[in-house]
N, C-alpha and C positions, 0 to 999 in steps of 0.2 A: 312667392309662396314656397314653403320649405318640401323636400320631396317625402315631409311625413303622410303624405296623401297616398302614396302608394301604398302604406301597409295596412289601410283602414278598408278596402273593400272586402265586401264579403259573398259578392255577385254567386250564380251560379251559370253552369256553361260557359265559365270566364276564361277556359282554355281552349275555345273555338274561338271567341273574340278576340282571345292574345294572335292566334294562328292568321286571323285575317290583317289583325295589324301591323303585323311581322312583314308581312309580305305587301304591303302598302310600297307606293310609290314614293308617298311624301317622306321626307326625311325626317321630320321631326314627330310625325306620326310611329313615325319605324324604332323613334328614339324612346321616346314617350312608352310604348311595348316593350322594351327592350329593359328597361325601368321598371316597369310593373314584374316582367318577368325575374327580375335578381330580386328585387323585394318578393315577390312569394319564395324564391327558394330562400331566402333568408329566414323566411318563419315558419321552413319547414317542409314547401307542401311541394310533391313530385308533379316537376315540370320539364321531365325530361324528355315527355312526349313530344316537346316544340324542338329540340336537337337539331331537325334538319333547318329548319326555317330561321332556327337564330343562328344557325354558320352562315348561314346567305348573306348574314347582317355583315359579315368579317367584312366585307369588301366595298369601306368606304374610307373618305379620306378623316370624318370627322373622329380627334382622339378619344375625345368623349365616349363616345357609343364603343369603338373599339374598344375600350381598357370595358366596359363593361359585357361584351361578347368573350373577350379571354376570362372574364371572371368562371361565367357561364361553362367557359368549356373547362376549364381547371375542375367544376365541380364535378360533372360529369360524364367527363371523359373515359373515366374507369368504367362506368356504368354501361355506355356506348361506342365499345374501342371499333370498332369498325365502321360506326359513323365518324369517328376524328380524325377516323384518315382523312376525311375531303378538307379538314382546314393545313393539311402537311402545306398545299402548293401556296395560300397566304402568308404563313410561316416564313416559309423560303422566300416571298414576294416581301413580306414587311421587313426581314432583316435585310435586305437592301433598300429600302428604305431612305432618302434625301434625312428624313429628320431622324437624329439620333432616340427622342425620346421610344419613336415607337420602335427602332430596331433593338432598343432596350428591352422597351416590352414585351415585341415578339419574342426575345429570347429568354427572357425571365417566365415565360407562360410555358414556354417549351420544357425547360426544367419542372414546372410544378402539373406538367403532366404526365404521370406515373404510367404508362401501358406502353408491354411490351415492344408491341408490334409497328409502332411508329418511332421508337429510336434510333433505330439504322437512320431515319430520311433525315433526320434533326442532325447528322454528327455535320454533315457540311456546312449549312448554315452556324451552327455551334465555331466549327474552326475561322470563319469567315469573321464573327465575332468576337474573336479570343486577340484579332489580330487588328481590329478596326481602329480606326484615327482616332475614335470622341472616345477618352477618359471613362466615360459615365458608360458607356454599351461593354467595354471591356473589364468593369470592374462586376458587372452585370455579368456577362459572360463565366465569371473563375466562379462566381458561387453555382451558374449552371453548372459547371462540369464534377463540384461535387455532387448536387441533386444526382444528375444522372450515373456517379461512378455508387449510387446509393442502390439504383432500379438495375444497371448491367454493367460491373464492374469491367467485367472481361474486355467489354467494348468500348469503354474510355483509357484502357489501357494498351488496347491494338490500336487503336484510330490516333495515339501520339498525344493527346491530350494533356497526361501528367505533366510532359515535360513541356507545354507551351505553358501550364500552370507554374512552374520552376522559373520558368523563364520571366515570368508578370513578375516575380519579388524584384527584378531589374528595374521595372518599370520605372518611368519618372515622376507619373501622378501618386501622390501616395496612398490614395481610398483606393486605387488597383492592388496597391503591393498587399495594402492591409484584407483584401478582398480576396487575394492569392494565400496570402497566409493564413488564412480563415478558412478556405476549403483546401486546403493541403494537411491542417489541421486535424480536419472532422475527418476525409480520411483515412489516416492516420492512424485514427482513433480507434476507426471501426475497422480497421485491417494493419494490426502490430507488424504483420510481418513485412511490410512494406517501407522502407528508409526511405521515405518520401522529403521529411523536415532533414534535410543533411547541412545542417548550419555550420559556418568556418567562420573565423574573423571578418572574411569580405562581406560574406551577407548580413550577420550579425550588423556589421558599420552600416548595411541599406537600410535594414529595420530602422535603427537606431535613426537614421536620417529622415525616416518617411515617418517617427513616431510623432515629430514636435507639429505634422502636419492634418494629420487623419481628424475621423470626428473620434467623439468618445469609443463608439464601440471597433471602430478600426483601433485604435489603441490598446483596447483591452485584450483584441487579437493578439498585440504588435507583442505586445509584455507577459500574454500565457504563453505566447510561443520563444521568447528570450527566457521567460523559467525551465526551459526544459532542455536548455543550451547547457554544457559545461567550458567553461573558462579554462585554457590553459595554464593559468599561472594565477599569482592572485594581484598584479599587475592590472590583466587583464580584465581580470572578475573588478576591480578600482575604479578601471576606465569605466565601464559599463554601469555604473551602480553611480558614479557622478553623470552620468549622462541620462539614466533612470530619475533620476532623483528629481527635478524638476517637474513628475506629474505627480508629485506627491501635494501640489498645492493645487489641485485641479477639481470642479464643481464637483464631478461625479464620483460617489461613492467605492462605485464598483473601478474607477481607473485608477484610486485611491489605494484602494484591496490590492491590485492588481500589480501596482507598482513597490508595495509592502510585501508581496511575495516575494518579486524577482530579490530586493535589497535585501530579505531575510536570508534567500537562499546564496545567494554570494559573499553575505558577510562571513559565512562559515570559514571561507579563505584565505579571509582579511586577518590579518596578524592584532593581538591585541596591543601589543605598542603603538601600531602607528596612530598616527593620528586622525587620519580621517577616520580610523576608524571611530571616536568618541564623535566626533564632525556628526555623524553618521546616527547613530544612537541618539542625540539631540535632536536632528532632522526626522526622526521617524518619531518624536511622541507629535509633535500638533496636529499630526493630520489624523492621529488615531484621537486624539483631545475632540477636536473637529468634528469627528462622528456621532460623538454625542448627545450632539445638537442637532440631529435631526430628527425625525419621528419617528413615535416607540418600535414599529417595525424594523426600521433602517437600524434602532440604536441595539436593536437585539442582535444582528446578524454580527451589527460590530466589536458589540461586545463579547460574543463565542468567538470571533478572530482571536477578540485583545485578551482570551481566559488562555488562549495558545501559544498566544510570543510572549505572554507574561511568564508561561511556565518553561520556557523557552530562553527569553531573554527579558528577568523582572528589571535588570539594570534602565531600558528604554522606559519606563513608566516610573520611576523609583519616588520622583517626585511632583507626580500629579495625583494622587489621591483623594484630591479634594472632587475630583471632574465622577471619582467614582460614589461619590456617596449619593443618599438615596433621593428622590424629589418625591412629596404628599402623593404629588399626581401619578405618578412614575403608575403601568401596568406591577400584575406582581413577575410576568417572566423577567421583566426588568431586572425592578428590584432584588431578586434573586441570583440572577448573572452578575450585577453591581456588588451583592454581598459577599459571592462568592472570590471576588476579584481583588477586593476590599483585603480580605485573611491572603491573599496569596503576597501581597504587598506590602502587610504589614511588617514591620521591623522595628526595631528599637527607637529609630529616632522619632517614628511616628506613631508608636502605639496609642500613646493618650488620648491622642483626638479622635483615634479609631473605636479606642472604648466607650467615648463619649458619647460619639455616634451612635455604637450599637446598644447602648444602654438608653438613648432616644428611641431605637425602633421595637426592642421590648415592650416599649406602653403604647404600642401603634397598637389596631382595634383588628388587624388583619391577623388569625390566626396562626398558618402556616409562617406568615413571615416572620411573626413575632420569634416561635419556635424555633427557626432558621436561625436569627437574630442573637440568642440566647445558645446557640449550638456554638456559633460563631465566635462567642466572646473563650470558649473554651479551648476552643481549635487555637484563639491566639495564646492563649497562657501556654499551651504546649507546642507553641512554635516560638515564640520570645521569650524565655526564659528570665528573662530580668523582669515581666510585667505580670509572673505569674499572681504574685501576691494580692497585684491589685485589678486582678481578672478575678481573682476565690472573692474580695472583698464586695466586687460588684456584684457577681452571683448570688452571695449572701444577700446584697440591698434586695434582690432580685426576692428571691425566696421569703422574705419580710414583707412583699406587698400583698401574698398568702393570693394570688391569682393560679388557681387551679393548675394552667398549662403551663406559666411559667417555673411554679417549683417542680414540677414533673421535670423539665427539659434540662432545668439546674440543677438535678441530681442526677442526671446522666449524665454529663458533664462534669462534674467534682469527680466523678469514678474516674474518668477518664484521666483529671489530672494529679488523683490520688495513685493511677498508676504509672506516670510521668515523674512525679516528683513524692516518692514513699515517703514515708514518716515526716513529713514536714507540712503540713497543714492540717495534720490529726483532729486538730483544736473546731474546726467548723462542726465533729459528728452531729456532736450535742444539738446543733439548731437543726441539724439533717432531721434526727432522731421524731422531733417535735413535728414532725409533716407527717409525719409514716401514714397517720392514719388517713389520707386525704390522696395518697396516690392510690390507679386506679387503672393506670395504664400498664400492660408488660410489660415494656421496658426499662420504663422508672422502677417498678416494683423488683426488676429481679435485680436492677444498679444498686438499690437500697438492700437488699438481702444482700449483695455482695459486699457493699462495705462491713454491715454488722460482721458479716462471717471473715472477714480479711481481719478486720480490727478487733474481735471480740475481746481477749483480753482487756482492752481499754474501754468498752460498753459493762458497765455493771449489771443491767440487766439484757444482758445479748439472747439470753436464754426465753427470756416472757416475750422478750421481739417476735425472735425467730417464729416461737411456740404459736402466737398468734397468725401468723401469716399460716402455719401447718392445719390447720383449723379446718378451714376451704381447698387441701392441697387437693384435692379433685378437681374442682372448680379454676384449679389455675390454669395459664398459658405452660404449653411444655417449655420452653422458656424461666419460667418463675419457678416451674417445679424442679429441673434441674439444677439451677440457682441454689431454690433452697437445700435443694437434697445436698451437695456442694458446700453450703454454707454452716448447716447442721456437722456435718463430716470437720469439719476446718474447729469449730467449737468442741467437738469433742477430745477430738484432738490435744485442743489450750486447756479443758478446763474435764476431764475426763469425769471426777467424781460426781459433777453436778448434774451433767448430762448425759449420763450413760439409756436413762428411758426416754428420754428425747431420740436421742442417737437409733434407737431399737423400732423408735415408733415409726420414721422415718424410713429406715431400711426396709419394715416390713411395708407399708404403704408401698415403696417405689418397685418393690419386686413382686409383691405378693398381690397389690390390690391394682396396678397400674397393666394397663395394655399397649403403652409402648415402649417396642422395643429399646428406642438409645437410654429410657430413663430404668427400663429395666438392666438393662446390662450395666446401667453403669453403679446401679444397687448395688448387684452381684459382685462388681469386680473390688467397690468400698467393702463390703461386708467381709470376702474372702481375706482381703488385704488385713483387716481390724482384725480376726479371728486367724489370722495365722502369723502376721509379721507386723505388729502395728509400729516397730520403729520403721520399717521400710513404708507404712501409712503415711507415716511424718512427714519421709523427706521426697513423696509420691507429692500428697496433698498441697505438704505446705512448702515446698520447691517454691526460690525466688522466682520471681516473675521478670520475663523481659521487659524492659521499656519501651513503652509504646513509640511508636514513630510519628516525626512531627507533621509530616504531609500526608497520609493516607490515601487522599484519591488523585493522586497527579497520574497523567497518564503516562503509561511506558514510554521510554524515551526511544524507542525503534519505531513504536506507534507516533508519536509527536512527530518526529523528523519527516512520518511522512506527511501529517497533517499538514506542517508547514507547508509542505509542495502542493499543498490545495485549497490555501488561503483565498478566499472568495468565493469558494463552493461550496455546492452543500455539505460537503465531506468535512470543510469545517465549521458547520453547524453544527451538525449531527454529532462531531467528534467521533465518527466512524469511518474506515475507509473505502473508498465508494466500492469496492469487492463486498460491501458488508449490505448494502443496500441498493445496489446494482440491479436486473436482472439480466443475467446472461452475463456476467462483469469476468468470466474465466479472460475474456478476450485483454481485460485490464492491465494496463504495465505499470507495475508496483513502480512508484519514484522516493528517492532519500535524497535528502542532505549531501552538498558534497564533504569530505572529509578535511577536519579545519589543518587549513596550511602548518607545521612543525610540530603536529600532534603525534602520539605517538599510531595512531589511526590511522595516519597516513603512510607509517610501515607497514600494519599490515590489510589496510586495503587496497585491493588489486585496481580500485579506480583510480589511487592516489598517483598512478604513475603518469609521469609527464606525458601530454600527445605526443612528442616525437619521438618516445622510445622507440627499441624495435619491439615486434609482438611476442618474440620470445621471449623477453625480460620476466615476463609476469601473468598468469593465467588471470584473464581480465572478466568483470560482471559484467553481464552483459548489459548495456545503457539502456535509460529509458524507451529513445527510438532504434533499437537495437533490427538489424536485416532478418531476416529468413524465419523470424519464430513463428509464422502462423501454423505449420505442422505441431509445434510444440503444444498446440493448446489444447488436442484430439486426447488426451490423456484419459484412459476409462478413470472415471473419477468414483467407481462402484470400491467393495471389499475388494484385499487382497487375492489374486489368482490363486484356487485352490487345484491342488493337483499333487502329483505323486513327487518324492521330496528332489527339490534340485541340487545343484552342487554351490550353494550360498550357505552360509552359515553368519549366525549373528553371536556373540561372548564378549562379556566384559570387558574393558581393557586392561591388558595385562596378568590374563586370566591364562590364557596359553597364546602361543608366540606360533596362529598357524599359517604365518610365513617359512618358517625353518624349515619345514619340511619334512615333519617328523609324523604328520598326522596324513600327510599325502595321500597314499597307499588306501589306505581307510575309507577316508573321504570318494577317492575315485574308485574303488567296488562298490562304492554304495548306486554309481549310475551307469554300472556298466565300460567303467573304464576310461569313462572321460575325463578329461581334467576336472577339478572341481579349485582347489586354491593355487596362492602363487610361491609354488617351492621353490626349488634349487635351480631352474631353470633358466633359459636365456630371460633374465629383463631387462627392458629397453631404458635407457632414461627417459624421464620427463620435460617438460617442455622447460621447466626451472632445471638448471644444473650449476652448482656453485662456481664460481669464477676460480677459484684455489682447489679444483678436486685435483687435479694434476693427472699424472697416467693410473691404471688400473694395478693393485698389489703385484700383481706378477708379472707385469711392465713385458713390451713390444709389440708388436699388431700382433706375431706369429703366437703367441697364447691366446687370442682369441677364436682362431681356429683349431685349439684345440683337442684333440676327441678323448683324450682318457677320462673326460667329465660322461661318457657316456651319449645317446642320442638325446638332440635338444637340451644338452647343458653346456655351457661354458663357461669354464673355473675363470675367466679374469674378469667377465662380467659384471658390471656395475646397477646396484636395485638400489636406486633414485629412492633417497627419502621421497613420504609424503608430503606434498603444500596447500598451502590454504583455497580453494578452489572456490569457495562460498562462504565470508566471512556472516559471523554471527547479525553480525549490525542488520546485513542485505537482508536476511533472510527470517525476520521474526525469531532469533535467537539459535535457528540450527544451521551449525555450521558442520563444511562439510570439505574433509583435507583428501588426497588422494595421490595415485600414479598408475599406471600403466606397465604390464607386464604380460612375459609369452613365456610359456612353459607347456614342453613335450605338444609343441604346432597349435596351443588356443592363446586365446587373447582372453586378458581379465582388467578388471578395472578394478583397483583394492584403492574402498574406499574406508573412512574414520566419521561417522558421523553423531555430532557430539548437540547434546540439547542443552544449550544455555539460557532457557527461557524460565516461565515459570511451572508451566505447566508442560501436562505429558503430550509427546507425541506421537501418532500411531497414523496406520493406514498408511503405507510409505508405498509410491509409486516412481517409477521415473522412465524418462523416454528423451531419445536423442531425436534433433532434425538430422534434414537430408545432407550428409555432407559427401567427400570429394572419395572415401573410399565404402563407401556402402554400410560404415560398422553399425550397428544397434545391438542392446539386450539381447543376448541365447535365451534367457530367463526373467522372471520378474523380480525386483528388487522384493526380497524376502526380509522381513525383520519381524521374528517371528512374537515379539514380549513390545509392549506398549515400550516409547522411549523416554524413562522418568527423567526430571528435572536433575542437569549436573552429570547424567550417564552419557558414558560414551561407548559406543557398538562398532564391530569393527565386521566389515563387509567383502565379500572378492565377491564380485560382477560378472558370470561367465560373454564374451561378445563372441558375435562373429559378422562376415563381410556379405552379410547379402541383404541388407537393407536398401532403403532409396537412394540412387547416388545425385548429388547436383556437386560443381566445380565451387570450391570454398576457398577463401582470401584471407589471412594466406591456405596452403594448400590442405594441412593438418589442421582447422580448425574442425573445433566438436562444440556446438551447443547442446545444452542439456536443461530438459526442463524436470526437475524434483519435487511430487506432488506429498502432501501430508496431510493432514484431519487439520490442519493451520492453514494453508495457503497451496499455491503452484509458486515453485520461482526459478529462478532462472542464470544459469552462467553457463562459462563458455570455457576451455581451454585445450591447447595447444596436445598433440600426441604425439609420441616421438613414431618417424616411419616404419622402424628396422620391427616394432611388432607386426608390421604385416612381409614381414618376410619369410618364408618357409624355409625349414631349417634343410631340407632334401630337397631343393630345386634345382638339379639335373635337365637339361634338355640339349635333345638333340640338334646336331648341327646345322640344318637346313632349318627349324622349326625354330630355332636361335636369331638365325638373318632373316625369316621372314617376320618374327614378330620386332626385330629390330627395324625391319624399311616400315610397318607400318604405323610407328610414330613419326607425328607430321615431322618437319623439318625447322618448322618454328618454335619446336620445343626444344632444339639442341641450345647449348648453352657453352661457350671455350672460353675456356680462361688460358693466361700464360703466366706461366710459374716465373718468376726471376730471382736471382742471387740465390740461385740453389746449390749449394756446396759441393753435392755429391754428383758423381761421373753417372755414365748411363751405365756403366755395369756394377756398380754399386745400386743401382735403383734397381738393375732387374734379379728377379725373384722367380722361384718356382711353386708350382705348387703341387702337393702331395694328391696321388692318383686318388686318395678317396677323401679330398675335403670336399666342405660343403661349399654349397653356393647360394648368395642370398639373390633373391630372386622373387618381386612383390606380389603379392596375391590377385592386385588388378592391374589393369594394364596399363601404364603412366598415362599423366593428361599431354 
């Protein structure tokens, strides 16, 4: 008999009889209850009143009953945390346990229960298991110890845990390693600021080893967390991507995706000479062919993958086209993802059959698709130029079968590629003409007034067209009315005498009878134009038109790069990035593309630099699994701080030059005398300094100290251009160059930030972590004018040293997190020391040796000079009774 007997009773008082058989002697009596009892909470009904009498049950040998006792307290547990303390000493008892399965289970139950107050007594047992013989309790164990770094972070990171979790990627079973990299993973995820995943080539070679072993979703671990590696060289990215490569032929879908991530993301490095790399490109269509073939759900998700690395990389697909066309049965989200994939593909060599196709799915009896269908053939005439003629001819067949929606759609379309390819298909009006009266739709109708009004001179009667459609101009969409008003204006224009009370009747309708505003104003501004400069009308109106562009909806290529790194998620379903759809996603670390090997990309981004540079080569972005950001993410993410004006200013570039130091003076009475920009003053260099700067203009150390610059100037000082700190790519198009400067004892940050995107940016925030000398914002980053598309604003930062200190690797790193109405993002760069040094630092001479003994001893550092040319009295020097002394503002590590 099947145990569907337990969810059929409907007894009453069935929770005094559970209670008495709970508590039975016989065993199978006790089991039997224990059964009825998970079947009622299954369908709902509170039976938490039995709690104590179903822990009594913990303490038998049979697994059975057991695995349905932990069900029990898993549910509720939360509800009754002071009763689950009494199954703490079973816990402890079952993971010691002779049989593996149950100290599995003990410890698997332990994690899925959530209350406070019994995780302390769980970490021993926990450690016990982390370190156990049987394969199967320790791979069990790494997913505990995320659960619980979920419930009390703090205390899986006192109690040692992370790093026996670091230590299982060692392991030799590989469903541990994949089990460790699975809760190392998660969290990771959910606490950026923690470098937890610190992959090198050696572990990377374990993954790699333990991949060809795992089940599927060990694997799908093994390759989201190899995508989030960077390759040192593109050797290495080679190695990795032929050893990835063999799950590309593997059942499951999602190991499929998974392993088309990693290869999409490494191929970026790969040179397009070599050869593997074509190798490569041939190996990545079957498995995406492959997906096809499975069901409509599955082939939808794969088909939003395959709409991304096509717009990415259409070469990998170039010649499967047939896999994309439509099937009768196909759903329509299908069909619509297949269509759309279809035009991204098309190209000369294949267009015919593509036409052929879509001129089959026109007489399909499905609306919307037909629609689609017929949009579709026009989108290719204005992407393949050679098949335009026999794209207009189809449209025509199209438009002859006199089907309501289809000549609608088909003259939306001829607009589109009568403004693609001008004067050269004129010849179709005439059949256009002959539909007029049968559209009915506003968008067709205002495409149709737009031709008449572009081509009039070549329509003989353009004027009785128009006239009719003005008839109902009340009745129109604002759409058709600005169209027409538009269209009228363009006729008068060609053919002035004919149409001058046309022209009037129009004017007056769209300002005098009309209540909205765009189509008022834009009366006014034709009318004025006609009535006072109608040559300047002419060349207002009938201005040549740009040529439309052949792809329209591809998505941003900073947007794409990152979709790629989330191939198999929903992020690239959605074609959103999970910050878009997230809740709570501030915590999210934006991922790109690495930068392809001998691009020019790779000079100027700061990732491009080899891992073994040194740090000061190059002010670096901060990496996906990048240390210390979780302060970073606390950003008031409200409007701009208002308050009384600080010493930031924002101007055009190139507008005035207020580095020089001409506006100084100004600037600092406006707060009282503080510094406000970076003038003439000591600046430090930046963490970039040119390999060929050579010595300073006025050449020898002894100009550096010296004083006829005034206090806190010095004439031989070097002001470090600015470098690229946040190239455009990283950061959704605003890029952001900078340096580091002290002037008259403040520290300022003079930044460039330039918006190369398409739209405007505003709401500018920014905030540093804790770094090694305290520095943060004096101020809030001010930028007082939205930041339009193409402008660049030039910014000085006032700092100072009293922010959070923690000890940073190397010792002058700064991360910086940059908030905007776009995104939060994130880099990092080097400061040079000498700005925290005070230009007056004089101390006296006891105060001198005691702060010198109380630096530890481990921080001194000798070196010995050799082949030094010069005698010791040649090396010694005096110094003048009133130089300065540089002397740092905190006090060395």
């Amino acid at each position: 008999m099947t145990d569907s007997k337990y969810f059929t009773t409907t007894k009453k008082g069935e929770i005094f009889e559970l209670k008495a058989e709970l508590n039975s002697d016989k065993k199978e009596k006790k089991k039997e209850a224990v059964k009825k009892v998970i079947a009622s909470m299954t369908v709902g009904k509170d039976v938490s009143a039995l709690f104590p009498d179903v822990v009594n049950c913990m303490q038998t040998d049979n697994l059975e009953l057991k695995k349905l006792v932990y069900l029990y307290l898993m549910n509720y547990a939360k509800s009754q945390p002071d009763m689950a303390i009494m199954a703490v000493n079973t816990f402890v008892k079952d993971c010691e346990d002779p049989n593996p399965l149950i100290r599995a289970l003990a410890v698997r139950t332990m994690g899925c229960i959530r209350v406070d107050k019994i995780t302390e007594y769980l970490c021993e047992p926990l450690r016990k298991c982390l370190k156990d013989e049987d394969p199967y309790v320790r791979k069990t164990a790494a997913v505990c110890v995320a659960k619980l770094h979920d419930i009390n972070a703090q205390l899986v990171e006192d109690q040692g845990f992370l790093d026996t979790l670091k230590d299982l990627i060692s392991d030799s079973n590989p469903m541990v390693v994949a089990n460790a990299v699975a809760a190392l993973s998660e969290i990771a995820e959910s606490h950026p600021s923690s470098n937890l995943l610190d992959l090198n080539p050696q572990s990377i070679n374990k993954l790699l080893t333990a991949l060809n072993e795992c089940t599927e979703w060990g694997q799908i671990f093994i390759l989201d967390c190899l995508a989030n590696y960077m390759p040192k060289d593109d050797r290495e990215a080679q190695s990795i991507c032929e050893r990835v490569t063999p799950r590309l032929s593997h059942a499951n879908s999602a190991v499929v995706l998974s392993a088309v991530k990693v290869l999409m993301k490494f191929m970026e490095m790969l040179s397009k000479d070599l050869d593997y790399y074509g190798t490569l490109l041939k190996k990545l269509a079957p498995p995406l062919v492959t997906l096809l073939s499975a069901e409509p759900e599955l082939q939808y998700v794969a088909l939003r993958n395959i709409n991304l690395i096509v717009q990415k990389r259409p070469e990998i697909l170039k010649h499967e086209m047939k896999v994309f066309f439509v099937k009768y049965n196909d759903p329509i989200y299908v069909k619509l993802e297949k269509l759309d994939i279809m035009i991204r593909l098309a190209s000369q060599a294949n267009i015919a059959q593509v036409l052929a196709e879509l001129k089959e799915y026109a007489t399909e009896v499905d609306v919307d698709f037909v629609r689609k269908a017929v949009r579709a053939i026009g989108r290719c005439a204005i992407k393949v130029e050679q098949s335009a003629e026999r794209c207009v001819s189809t449209l025509l067949d199209l438009i002859q079968t006199k089907v309501n929606y289809v000549v609608q759609e088909a003259i939306v379309v001829i607009k589109d590629i009568f403004r693609k390819y001008p004067n050269k298909y004129e010849s179709v009006i005439a059949t256009l003409c002959e539909n007029l009266d049968s559209l009915d739709e506003p968008e067709a109708r205002a495409a149709m007034i737009w031709i008449v009004g572009e081509y009039a001179e070549r329509i003989d009667n353009a004027d009785e067209l128009l006239e009719s459609f003005l008839e109902g101009f009340h009745d129109e969409s604002t759409q058709v009315q600005l169209q027409l008003l538009t269209a009228i204006v363009k006729l008068f224009l060609k053919k002035p005498t004919e149409t001058q009370e046309l022209v009037q009747q129009v004017l007056s309708l769209a300002t005098q009878d009309s209540d909205n505003p765009d189509l008022r104003d834009r009366g006014y501004i034709y009318w004025r134009l006609l009535s006072t400069d109608p040559v300047a009308a002419k060349e207002v109106v009938l201005a040549e038109k740009p040529l439309i562009s052949e792809e329209t909806d591809l998505i941003e290529p900073t947007l794409l790069d990152e979709l790629i790194c989330y191939i198999g998620t929903l992020a690239s379903v959605y074609h959103k990035p999970p910050s878009a759809f997230v809740e709570g996603s501030r915590g999210i670390v934006h991922k790109s593309l690495p930068p392809r090997t001998g691009s020019s990309e790779s000079a100027e981004s700061p990732d491009a630099a080899p891992s073994g540079a040194p740090p000061s080569e190059q002010p670096a972005v901060i990496p996906t699994q990048g240390d210390l950001l979780g302060d970073l993410l606390n950003l008031d993410l409200g409007p701009p701080v208002s308050g009384p004006p600080v010493a930031t200013t924002s101007v055009q570039m190139g507008a005035v030059d207020l580095l020089g130091g001409g506006l100084d003076s100004l600037l600092r009475s406006d707060v009282g005398g503080s510094p406000a920009m970076g003038g003439t003053g000591f600046t430090a260099p930046s963490a970039v300094m040119p390999a060929n700067l050579g010595p300073p203009p006025s050449g020898g150390l002894g100009d550096l100290f010296d004083l006829a610059g005034g206090v806190g100037t010095l004439s031989g000082s070097h002001v470090a251009p600015k470098t690229v700190w946040l190239p455009a790519m990283k950061a959704k198009g605003l890029e952001i160059s900078g340096t580091f400067s002290r002037q008259v004892g403040a520290i300022s940050m003079d930044l460039l930030l330039t918006n190369k995107a398409l739209q405007v940016m505003s709401d500018f925030a920014i905030q540093f972590n804790r770094n090694s000398f305290g520095l943060a914002p004096a101020a809030p980053l001010q930028i007082h004018a939205p930041l339009a598309p193409n402008q660049t604003v030039e910014i000085s930062l006032p700092l100072n040293t009293v922010g959070s200190v923690m000890k940073m690797d190397p010792l002058n790193n700064l991360q910086v997190a940059v908030k905007n109405n776009i995104d939060v993002f994130y880099f990092s760069t080097l400061y040079p020391l000498h700005i925290l040094f005070v230009e007056d630092g004089k101390m006296e001479r006891q105060m001198f040796l005691a702060t010198w003994k109380d630096i530890p001893n481990e921080n001194e550092a000798q070196f010995q000079i050799r082949d030094c040319p010069l005698s010791a009295a040649r090396c010694a020097c005096s110094r003048p009774s009133n130089q300065k002394q540089l002397v740092p503002e905190h006090t060395a590590w």
